[in-house]
C-alpha positions as a printed NumPy array, in Angstrom:
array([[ -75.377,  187.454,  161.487],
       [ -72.377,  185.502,  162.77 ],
       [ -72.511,  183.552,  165.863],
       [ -69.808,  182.741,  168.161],
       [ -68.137,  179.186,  168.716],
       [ -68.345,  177.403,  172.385],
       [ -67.15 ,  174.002,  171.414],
       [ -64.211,  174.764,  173.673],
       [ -66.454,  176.079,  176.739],
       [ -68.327,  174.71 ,  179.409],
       [ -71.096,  177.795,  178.125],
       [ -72.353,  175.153,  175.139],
       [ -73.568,  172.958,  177.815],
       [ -75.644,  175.619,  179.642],
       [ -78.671,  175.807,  177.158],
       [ -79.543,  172.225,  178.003],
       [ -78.625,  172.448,  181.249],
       [ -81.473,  174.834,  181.67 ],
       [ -83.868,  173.424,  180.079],
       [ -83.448,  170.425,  182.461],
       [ -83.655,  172.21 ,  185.321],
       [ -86.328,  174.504,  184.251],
       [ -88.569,  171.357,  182.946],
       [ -87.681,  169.692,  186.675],
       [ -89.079,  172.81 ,  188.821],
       [ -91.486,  173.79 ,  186.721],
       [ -93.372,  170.964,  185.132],
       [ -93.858,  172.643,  181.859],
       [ -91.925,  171.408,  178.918],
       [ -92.293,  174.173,  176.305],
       [ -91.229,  176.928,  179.389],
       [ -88.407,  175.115,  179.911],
       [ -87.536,  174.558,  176.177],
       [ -87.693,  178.438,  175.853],
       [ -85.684,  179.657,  178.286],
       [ -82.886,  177.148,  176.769],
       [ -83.238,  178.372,  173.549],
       [ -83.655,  182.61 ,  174.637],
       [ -79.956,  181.585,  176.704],
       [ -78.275,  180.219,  173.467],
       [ -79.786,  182.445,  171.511],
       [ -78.208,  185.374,  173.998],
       [ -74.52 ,  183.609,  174.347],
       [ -74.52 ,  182.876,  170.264],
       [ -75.264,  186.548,  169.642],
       [ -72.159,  187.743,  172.208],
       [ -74.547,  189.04 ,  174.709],
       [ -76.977,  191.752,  172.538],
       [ -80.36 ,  191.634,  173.523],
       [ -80.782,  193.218,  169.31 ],
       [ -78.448,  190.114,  168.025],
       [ -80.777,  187.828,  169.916],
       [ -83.487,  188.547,  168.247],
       [ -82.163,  188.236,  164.677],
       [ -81.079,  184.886,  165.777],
       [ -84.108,  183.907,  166.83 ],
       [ -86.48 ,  185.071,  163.753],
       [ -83.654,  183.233,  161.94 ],
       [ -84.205,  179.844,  163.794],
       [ -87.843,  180.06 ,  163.189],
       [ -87.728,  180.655,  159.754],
       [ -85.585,  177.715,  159.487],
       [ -87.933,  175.191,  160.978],
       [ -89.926,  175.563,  157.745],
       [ -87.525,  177.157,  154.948],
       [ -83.455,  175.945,  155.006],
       [ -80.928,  177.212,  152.697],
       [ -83.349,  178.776,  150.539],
       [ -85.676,  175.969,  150.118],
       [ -88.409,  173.951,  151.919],
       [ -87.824,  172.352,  155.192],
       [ -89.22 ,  168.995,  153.764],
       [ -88.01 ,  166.854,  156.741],
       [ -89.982,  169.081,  159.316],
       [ -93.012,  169.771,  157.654],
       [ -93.692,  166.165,  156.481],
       [ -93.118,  164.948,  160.104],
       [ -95.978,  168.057,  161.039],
       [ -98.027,  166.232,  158.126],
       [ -97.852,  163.029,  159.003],
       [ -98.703,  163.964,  163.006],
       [-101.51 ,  165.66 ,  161.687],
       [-102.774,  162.624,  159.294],
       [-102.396,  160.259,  162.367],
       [-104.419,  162.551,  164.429],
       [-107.239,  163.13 ,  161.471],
       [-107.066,  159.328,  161.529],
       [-107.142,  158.115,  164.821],
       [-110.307,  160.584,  165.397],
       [-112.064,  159.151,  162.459],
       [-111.505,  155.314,  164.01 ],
       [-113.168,  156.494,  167.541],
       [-116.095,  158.843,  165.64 ],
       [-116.659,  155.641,  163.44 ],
       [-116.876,  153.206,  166.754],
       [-113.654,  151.835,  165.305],
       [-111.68 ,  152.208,  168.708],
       [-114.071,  151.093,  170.861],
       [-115.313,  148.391,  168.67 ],
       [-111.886,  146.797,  168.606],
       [-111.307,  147.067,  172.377],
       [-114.861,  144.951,  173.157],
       [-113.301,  142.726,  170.611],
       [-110.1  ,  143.139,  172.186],
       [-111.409,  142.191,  175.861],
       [-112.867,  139.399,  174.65 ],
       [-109.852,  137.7  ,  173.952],
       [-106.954,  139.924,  176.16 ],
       [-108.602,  139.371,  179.789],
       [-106.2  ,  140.73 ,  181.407],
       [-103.279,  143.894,  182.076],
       [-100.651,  140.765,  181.232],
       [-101.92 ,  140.039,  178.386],
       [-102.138,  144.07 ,  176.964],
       [ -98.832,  144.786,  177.55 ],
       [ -97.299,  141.925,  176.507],
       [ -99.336,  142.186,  172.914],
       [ -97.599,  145.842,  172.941],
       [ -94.284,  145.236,  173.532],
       [ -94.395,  142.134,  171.093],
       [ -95.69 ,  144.771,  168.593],
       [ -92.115,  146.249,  168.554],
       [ -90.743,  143.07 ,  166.861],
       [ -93.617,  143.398,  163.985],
       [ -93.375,  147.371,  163.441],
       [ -89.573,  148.024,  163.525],
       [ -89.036,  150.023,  160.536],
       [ -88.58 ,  153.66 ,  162.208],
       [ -89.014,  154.644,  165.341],
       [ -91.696,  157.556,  164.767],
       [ -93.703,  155.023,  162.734],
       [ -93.729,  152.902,  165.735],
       [ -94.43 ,  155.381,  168.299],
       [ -97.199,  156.315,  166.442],
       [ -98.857,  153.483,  164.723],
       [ -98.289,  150.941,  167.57 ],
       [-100.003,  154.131,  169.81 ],
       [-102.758,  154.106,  168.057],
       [-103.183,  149.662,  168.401],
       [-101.98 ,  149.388,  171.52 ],
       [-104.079,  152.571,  173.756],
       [-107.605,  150.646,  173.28 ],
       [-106.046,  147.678,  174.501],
       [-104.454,  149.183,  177.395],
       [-106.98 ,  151.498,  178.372],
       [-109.656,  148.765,  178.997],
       [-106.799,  146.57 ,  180.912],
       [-106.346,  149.299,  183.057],
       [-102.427,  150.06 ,  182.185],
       [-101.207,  153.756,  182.798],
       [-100.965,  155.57 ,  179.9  ],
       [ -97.462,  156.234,  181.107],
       [ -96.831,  152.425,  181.281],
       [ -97.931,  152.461,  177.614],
       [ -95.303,  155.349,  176.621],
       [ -92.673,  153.17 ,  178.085],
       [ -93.248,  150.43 ,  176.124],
       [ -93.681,  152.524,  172.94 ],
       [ -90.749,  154.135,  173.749],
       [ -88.599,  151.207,  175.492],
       [ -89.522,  149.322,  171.845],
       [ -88.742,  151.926,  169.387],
       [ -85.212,  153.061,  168.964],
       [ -83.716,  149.83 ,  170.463],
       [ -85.486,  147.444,  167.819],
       [ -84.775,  149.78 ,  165.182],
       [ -80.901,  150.428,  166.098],
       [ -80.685,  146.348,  165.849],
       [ -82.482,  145.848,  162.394],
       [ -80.491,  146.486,  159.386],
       [ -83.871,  146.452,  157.337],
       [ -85.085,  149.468,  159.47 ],
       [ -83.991,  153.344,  158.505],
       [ -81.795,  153.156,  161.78 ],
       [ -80.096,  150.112,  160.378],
       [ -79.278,  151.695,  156.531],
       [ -78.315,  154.437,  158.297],
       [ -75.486,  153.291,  160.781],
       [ -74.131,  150.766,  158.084],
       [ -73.813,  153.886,  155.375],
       [ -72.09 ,  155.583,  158.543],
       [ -69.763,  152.571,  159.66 ],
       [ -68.796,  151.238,  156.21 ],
       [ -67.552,  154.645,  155.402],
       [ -65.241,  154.528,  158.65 ],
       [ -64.066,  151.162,  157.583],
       [ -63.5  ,  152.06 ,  154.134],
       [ -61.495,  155.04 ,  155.542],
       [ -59.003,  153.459,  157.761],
       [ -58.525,  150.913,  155.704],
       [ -60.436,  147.835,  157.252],
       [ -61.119,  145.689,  154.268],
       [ -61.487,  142.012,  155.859],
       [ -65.582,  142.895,  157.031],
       [ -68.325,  144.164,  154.874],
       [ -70.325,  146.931,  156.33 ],
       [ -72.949,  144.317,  156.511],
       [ -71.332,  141.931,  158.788],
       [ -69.855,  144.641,  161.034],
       [ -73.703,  145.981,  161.609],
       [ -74.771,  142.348,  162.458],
       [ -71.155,  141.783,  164.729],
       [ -72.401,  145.107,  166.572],
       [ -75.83 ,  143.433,  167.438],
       [ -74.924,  141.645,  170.293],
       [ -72.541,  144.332,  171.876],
       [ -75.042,  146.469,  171.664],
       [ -75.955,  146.312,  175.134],
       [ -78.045,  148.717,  176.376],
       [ -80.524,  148.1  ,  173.254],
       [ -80.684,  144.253,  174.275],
       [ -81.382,  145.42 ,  177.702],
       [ -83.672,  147.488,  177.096],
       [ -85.512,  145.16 ,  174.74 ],
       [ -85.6  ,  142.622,  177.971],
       [ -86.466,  144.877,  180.508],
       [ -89.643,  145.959,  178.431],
       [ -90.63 ,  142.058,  177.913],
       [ -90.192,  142.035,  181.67 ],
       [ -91.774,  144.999,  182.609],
       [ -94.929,  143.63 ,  180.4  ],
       [ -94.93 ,  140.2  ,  181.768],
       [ -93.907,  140.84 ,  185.658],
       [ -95.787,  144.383,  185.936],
       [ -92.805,  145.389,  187.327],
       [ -92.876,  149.308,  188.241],
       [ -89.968,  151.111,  189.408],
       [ -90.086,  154.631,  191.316],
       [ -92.974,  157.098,  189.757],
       [ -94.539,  154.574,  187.536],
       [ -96.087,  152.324,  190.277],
       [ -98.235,  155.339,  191.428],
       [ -99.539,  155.526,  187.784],
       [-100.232,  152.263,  188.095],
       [-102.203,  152.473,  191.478],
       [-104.288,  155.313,  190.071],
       [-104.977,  153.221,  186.774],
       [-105.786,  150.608,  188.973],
       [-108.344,  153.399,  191.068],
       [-109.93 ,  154.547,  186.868],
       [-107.621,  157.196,  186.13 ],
       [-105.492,  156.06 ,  183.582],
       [-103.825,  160.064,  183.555],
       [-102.854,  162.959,  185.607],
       [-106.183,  164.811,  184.844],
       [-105.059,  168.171,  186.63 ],
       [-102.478,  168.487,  184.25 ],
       [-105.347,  168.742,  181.433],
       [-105.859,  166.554,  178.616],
       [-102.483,  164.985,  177.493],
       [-101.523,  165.351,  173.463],
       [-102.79 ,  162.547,  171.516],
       [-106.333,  162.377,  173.449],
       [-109.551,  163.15 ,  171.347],
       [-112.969,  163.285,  172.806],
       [-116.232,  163.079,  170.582],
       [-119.465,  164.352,  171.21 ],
       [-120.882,  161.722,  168.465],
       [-119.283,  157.961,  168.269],
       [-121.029,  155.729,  165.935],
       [-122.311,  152.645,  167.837],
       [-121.974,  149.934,  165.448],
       [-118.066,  150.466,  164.519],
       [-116.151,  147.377,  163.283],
       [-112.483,  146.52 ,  164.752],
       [-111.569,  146.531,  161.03 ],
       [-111.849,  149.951,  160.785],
       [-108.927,  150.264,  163.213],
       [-106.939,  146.991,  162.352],
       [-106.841,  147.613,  158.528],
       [-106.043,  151.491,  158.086],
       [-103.188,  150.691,  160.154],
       [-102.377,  147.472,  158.097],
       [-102.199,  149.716,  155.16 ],
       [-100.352,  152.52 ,  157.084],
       [ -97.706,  150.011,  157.948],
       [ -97.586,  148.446,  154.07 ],
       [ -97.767,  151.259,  151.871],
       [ -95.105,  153.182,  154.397],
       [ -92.718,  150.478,  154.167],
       [ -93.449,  150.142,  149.971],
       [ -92.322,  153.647,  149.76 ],
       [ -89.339,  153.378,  151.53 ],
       [ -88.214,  150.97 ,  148.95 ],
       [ -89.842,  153.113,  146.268],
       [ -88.181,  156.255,  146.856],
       [ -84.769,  154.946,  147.983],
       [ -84.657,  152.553,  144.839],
       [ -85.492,  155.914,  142.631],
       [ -82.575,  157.727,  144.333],
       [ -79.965,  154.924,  143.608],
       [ -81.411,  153.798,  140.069],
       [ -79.269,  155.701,  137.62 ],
       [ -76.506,  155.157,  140.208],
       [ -76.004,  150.883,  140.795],
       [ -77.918,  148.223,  141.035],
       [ -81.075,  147.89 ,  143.383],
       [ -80.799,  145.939,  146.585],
       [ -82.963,  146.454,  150.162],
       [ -80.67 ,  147.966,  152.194],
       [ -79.143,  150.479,  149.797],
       [ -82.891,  151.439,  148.955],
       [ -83.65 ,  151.953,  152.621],
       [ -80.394,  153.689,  152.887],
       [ -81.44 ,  156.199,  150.496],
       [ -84.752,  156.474,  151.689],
       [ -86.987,  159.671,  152.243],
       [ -88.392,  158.313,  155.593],
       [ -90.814,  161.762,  155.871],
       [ -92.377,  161.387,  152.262],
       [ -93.111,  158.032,  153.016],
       [ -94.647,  158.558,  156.443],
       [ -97.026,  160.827,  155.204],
       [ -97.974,  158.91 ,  152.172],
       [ -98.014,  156.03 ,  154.34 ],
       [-100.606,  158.06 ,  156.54 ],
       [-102.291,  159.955,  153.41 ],
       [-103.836,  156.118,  152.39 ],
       [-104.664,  154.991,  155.988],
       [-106.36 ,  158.495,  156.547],
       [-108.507,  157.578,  153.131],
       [-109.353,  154.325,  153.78 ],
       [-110.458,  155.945,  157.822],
       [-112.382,  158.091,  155.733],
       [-114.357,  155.638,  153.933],
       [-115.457,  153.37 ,  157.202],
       [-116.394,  157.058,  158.69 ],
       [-118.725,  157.318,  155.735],
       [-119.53 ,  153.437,  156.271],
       [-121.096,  153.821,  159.336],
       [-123.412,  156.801,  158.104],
       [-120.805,  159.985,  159.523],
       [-122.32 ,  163.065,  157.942],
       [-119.748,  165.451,  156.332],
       [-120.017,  167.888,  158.425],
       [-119.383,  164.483,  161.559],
       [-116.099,  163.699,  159.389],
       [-114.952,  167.138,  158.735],
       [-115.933,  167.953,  162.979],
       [-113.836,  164.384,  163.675],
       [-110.519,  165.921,  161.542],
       [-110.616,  168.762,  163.079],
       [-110.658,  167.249,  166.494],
       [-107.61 ,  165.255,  165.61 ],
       [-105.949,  167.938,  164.428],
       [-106.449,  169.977,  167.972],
       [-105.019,  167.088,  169.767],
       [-101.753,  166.752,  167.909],
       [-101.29 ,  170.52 ,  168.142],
       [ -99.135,  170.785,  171.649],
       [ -97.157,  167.309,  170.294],
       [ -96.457,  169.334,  167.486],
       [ -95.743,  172.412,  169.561],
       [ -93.426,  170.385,  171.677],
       [ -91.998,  169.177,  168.756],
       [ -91.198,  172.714,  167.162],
       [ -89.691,  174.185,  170.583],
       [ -87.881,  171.093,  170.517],
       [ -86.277,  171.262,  166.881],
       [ -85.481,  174.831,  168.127],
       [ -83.876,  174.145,  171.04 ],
       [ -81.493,  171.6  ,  169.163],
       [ -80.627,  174.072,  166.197],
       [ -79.194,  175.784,  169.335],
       [ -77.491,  173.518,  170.846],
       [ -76.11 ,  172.529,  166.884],
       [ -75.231,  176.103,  166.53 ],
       [ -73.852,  176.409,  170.007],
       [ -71.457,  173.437,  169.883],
       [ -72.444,  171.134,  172.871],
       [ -71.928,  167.724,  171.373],
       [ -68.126,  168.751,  169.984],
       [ -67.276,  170.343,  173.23 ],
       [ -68.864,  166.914,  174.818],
       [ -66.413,  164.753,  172.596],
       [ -63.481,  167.136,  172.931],
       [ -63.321,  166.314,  176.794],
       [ -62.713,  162.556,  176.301],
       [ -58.717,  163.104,  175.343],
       [ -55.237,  162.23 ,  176.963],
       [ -53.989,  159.236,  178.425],
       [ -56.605,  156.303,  178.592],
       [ -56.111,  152.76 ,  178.747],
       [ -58.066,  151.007,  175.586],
       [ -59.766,  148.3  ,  178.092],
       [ -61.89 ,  151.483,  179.233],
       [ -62.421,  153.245,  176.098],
       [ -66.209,  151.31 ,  174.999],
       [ -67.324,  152.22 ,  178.594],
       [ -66.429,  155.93 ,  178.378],
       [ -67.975,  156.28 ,  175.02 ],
       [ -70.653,  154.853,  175.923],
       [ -71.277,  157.452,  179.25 ],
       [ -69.968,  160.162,  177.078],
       [ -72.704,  159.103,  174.138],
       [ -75.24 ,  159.117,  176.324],
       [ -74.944,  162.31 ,  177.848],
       [ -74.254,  164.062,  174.15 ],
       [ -77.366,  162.373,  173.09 ],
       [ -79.489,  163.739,  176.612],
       [ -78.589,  167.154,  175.777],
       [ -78.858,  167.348,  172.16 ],
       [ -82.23 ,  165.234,  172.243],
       [ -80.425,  163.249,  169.152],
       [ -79.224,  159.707,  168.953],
       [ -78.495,  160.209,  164.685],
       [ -76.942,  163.637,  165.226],
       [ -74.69 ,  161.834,  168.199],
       [ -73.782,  158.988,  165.551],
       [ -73.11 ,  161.278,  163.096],
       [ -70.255,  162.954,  165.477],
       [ -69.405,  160.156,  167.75 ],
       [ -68.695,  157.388,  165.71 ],
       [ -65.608,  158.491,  163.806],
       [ -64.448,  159.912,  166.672],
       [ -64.455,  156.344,  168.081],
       [ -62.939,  154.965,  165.121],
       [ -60.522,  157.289,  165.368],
       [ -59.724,  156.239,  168.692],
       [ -59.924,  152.401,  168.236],
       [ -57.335,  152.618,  165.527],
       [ -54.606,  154.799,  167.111],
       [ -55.219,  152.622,  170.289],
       [ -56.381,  149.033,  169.763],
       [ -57.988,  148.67 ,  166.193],
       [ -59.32 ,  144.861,  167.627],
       [ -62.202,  147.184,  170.115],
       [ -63.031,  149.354,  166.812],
       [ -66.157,  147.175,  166.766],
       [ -67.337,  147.155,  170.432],
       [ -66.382,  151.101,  170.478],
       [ -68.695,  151.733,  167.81 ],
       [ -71.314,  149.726,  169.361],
       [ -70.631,  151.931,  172.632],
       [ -71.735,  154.754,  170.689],
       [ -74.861,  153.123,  168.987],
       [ -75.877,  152.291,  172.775],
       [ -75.335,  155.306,  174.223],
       [ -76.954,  157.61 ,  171.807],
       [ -79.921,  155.728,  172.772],
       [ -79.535,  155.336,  176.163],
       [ -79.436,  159.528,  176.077],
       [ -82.182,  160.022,  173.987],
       [ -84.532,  157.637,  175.878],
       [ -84.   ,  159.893,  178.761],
       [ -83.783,  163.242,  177.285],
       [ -87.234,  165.446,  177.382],
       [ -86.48 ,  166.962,  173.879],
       [ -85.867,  163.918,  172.095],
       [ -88.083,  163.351,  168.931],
       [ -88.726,  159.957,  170.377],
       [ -89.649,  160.216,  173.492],
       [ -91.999,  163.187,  172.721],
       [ -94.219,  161.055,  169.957],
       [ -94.054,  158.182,  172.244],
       [ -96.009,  160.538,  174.654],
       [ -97.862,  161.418,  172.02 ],
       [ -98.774,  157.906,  170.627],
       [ -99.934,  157.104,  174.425],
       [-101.847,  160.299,  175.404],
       [ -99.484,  160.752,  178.011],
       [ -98.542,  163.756,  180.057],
       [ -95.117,  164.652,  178.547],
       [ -93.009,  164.935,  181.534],
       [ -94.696,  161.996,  183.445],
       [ -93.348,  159.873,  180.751],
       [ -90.114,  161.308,  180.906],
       [ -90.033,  160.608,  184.688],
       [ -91.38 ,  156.962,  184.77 ],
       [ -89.02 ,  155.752,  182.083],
       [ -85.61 ,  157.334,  183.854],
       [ -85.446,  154.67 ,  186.422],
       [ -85.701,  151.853,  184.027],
       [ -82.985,  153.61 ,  181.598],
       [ -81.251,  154.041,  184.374],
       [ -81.012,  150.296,  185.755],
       [ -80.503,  149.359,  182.382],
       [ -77.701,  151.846,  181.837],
       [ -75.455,  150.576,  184.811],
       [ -76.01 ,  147.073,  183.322],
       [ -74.594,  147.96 ,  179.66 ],
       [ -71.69 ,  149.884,  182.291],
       [ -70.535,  146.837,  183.889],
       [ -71.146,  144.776,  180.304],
       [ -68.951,  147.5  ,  178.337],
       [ -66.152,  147.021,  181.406],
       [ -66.199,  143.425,  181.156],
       [ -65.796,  143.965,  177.412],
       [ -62.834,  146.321,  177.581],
       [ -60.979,  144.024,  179.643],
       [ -61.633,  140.85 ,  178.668],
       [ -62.245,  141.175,  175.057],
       [ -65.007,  138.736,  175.279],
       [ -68.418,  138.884,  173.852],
       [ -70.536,  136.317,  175.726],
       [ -68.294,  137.062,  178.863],
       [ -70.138,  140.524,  179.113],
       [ -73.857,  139.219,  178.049],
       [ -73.591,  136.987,  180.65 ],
       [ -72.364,  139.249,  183.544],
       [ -74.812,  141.405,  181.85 ],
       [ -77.746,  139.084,  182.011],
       [ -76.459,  137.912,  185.754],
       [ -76.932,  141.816,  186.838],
       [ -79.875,  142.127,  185.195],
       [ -81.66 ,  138.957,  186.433],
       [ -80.629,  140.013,  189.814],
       [ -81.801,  143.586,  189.593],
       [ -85.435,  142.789,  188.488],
       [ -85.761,  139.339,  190.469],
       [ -84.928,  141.863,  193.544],
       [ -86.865,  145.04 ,  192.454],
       [ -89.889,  142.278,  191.472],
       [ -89.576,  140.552,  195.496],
       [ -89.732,  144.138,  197.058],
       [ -93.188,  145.385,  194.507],
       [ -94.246,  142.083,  196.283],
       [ -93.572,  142.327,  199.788],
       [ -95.788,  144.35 ,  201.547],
       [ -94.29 ,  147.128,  204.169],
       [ -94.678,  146.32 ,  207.523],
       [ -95.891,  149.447,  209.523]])
C-alpha cells in the first residue's frame, strides 16, 4: 500500500508526541508506544481504519523479514538479549553472583567505591553501546546492590557511560561509523587538507555534551550527587528497596528457587571476560572478511565494516557456554540448568517487548517523516556564529523523537555540512560535532531509544523511572554544551568554550552538591 508524506507537516511530529505524553500520564511504556504507532499508522494510511491495518501487519512482518529476506539486525539483537539473560541466570543459579559480591564487599566497602568501579567500567568496555549496557549490567548490579545504590542510579551510569564513550572512540562501532559518515562529506565538498581520521579526533573535544556527560557521571559516582527523582531512589535504597516493587519485577531481574552455595566469583568475572574478547575478535573478524577482496586490512576499516549483531551474539553464544560449564561445576542438574535458562529467558521478555514496540514505533516515525520535517525547519537567514548551537537543539530533539542517535547522524550531518560550507566552511567541524552531541543528548532522554531501554534492562530497572532520573542530569548537562556551542560560534575558540563549559559545570554541581547537603530548616 502507499503511504502518504508529512515531512512538510507539523502531523509527522504527532506520533511521538503521543507517545510522550501517553508514557507521562500513564506510566506504561508499551501503552504509550502503541497508541503512537496506531496514530501513524492511521495518518500514513490517509485516515482508513482498513489501510491501517495493512500497515500495521506490514510493520510487524518487517521487524523479522525486510525486503524479502531476514531481519538479521533485529533478531540477533533478540538473540543476544536472550543469551545474556540465559547467562546471567546461570551465574546466580551457580552462586556466581552472589559469590562475587561477598568477594566484592570485601574489598568495595562502600556506595563510593561501587559506583565509581561502574562508571570507570565505561572506559574499559567502550566498544558498543548495547555491549556495554549489557555486559557492564551484569558486573556492576552485584556490586551495587550490596552497596545499597538504586538500581536507577545504576541505569544512569550504564547509560550516562555508553553512547558518550563510544561516540568519542574511533576504535568503537560508533567511532567507524561517524568517520565512514564524515569522510564521505569531506570527500564530497571537496575538503582534502584533513583525513577522516584527524577530523574524528578534532571533533573529540567539541564534542561537548559527551565530555559532559562523561564528567557528570564521574561526579555523580564520586559526590553521590542526586538531582530531582533520583534522590528518592536513593533514600529508599538507603531504607532496602533498591526498586519500585509495586510496579512488579523490573526486566532484567531473575529470582531462583535453587542457588548453589559454593559459587566462585570466576564464574561471573570470566564468562564476561570472554564475552567482552571473543565480541570484540569478531568485530575484527567479520569486518576484515567484508573488506578482504576489497583493500588492505586495517582496525578501523574492519570495525567500519563490522556486523556488530553477529558478533554480539557469538560474543554471548561462548560466555553462555562457558556459564554453562561452571553451572555443571557446581553440581546443577539438567533439569536446574535447563529451569535457570528458562528463567532468564522470562526476564528479558518485556526488554525485548519494549524493544519490539519500540523498533515499531520508529519504522513509523521513518515512514512518517519526523526527522526531515525536523531538519527542514532550521532554514532562512541565520548568522553562522549560531549555527553549532541550533544544530545541536535541533539534533537533540530529532534524536528524542525518533529514539535514534545513528538514524539522526545519518540525516543531520550532511545537512550540517551543507550548511557550514555555503556559510562558513571554518565551523564545518564544530557543526558536525553539534550533531554528534545532540543525537546523544536526544537519545539519552528519549523513552524509545535502544539505549536507554537495555540500560534499564542491564540494571533491572523500572523503565520509566530510569527515564525520569536521568532527564535532570541530561538536562543540566545540555544547557552546559548550549552555552559551550555559543561560545564556540562566536568566538571560534576551542578551549574558550571547555572552559566556560567546565566554569558552568563546576558551578552547577558544586551548588546542586551544597544544597543535597544542607539540611531544610522547618
Amino acid at each position: 500500500m502507499q503511504t502518504l508524506s508529512y515531512s512538510d507537516s507539523l502531523l509527522s511530529i504527532l506520533p511521538p508526541t503521543i507517545a510522550l505524553l501517553v508514557a507521562l500520564i500513564t506510566r506504561r511504556v508499551i501503552t504509550a508506544l502503541c497508541c503512537g504507532i496506531l496514530s501513524g499508522a492511521y495518518l500514513l494510511s490517509d485516515y482508513s481504519i482498513n489501510d491501517s491495518f495493512v500497515y500495521l501487519s506490514q510493520l510487524a512482518v518487517g521487524l523479522v523479514w525486510d525486503e524479502g529476506e531476514a531481519n538479521f539486525w533485529n533478531l540477533q539483537i533478540i538473540l543476544f538479549l536472550l543469551l545474556l539473560g540465559g547467562m546471567t541466570s546461570l551465574m546466580s543459579a551457580a552462586g556466581s553472583t552472589q559469590a562475587f559480591a561477598e568477594w566484592a564487599k570485601r574489598r568495595i566497602k562502600t556506595q563510593r567505591h561501587a559506583t565509581i568501579a561502574t562508571a570507570l567500567l565505561s572506559f574499559v568496555v567502550f566498544v558498543d553501546d548495547y555491549f556495554h549496557s549489557l555486559a557492564v549490567g551484569s558486573v556492576a548490579r552485584p556490586l551495587t546492590d550490596q552497596a545499597g545504590v538504586s538500581r536507577a542510579k545504576l541505569a544512569y551510569l550504564l547509560d550516562s557511560t555508553a553512547a558518550p564513550i563510544c561516540v568519542l572512540m574511533p576504535l568503537s562501532s560508533w567511532g567507524a561509523y561517524i568517520i565512514a559518515l564524515v569522510g564521505g562529506l569531506l570527500v564530497s565538498h571537496g575538503i582534502t587538507n584533513i583525513t577522516p581520521l584527524a577530523a574524528f579526533a578534532t571533533m573529540i573535544p567539541l564534542n561537548f555534551y559527551a565530555v559532559f556527560a562523561l564528567l557528570m557521571a564521574l561526579t555523580v559516582a564520586y559526590f553521590n550527587l542526586n538531582i530531582g527523582p533520583m534522590k528518592q531512589h536513593e533514600d529508599a535504597a538507603a531504607a532496602g528497596q533498591l526498586f519500585d516493587p509495586a510496579k512488579g519485577t523490573p526486566p532484567g531481574s531473575i529470582n531462583h528457587d535453587f542457588q548453589a552455595s559454593n559459587g566462585s566469583p570466576l564464574g561471573l568475572v570470566l564468562p564476561i571476560i570472554i564475552l567482552t574478547l571473543v565480541t570484540f575478535s569478531c568485530f575484527v573478524v567479520t569486518g576484515a572478511a567484508t573488506i578482504e577482496s576489497q583493500v588492505s586490512f586495517s582496525l578501523l576499516l574492519a570495525l567500519e565494516n563490522t556486523d556488530v549483531t553477529l558478533s554480539l551474539v557469538i560474543g554471548g553464544a561462548a560466555a553462555l557456554l562457558l556459564s554453562m560449564g561452571f553451572a555443571a561445576k557446581q553440581s546443577l542438574s539438567l533439569q536446574q540448568i535447563i529451569n535457570a535458562l528458562w528463567l532468564g529467558i522470562k526476564a528479558m521478555s518485556p526488554a525485548i517487548a519494549i524493544l519490539l514496540f519500540a523498533w515499531s514505533i520508529s519504522g513509523v516515525i521513518g515512514d512518517i517523516e519526523t526527522g526531515k520535517y525536523l531538519a527542514s525547519r532550521l532554514t532562512g537567514s541565520i548568522d553562522p556564529s549560531m549555527l553549532p548551537v541550533l544544530l545541536f537543539i535541533l539534533a537533540g530533539v530529532m534524536a528524542f523523537a525518533t529514539g535514534t542517535s545513528w538514524g539522526t547522524f545519518g540525516i543531520m550531518l550532511p545537512i550540517a555540512a551543507d550548511m557550514a560550507v555555503a556559510s562558513d566552511v571554518s565551523l564545518i567541524l564544530p557543526m558536525l560535532s553539534a550533531v554528534l552531541a545532540g543525537a546523544v543528548f536526544g537519545d539519552h532522554c528519549s523513552p524509545i531509544s535502544d539505549t536507554t531501554i537495555l540500560s534499564s534492562t542491564g540494571a533491572a530497572c523500572h523503565h520509566l523511572d530510569h527515564v525520569a532520573t536521568q532527564l535532570p542530569y541530561a538536562l543540566l548537562v545540555a544547557l552546559i554544551s548550549i552555552a559551550s556551542y555559543i561560545v564556540m560560534g562566536i568566538t571560534g575558540n576551542v578551549m574558550a568554550a571547555l572552559s566556560i563549559g567546565l566554569g558552568l559545570f563546576a558551578i552547577s554541581t558544586a551548588g546542586l552538591y551544597y544544597l543535597q547537603q544542607t539540611p531544610v530548616k522547618a
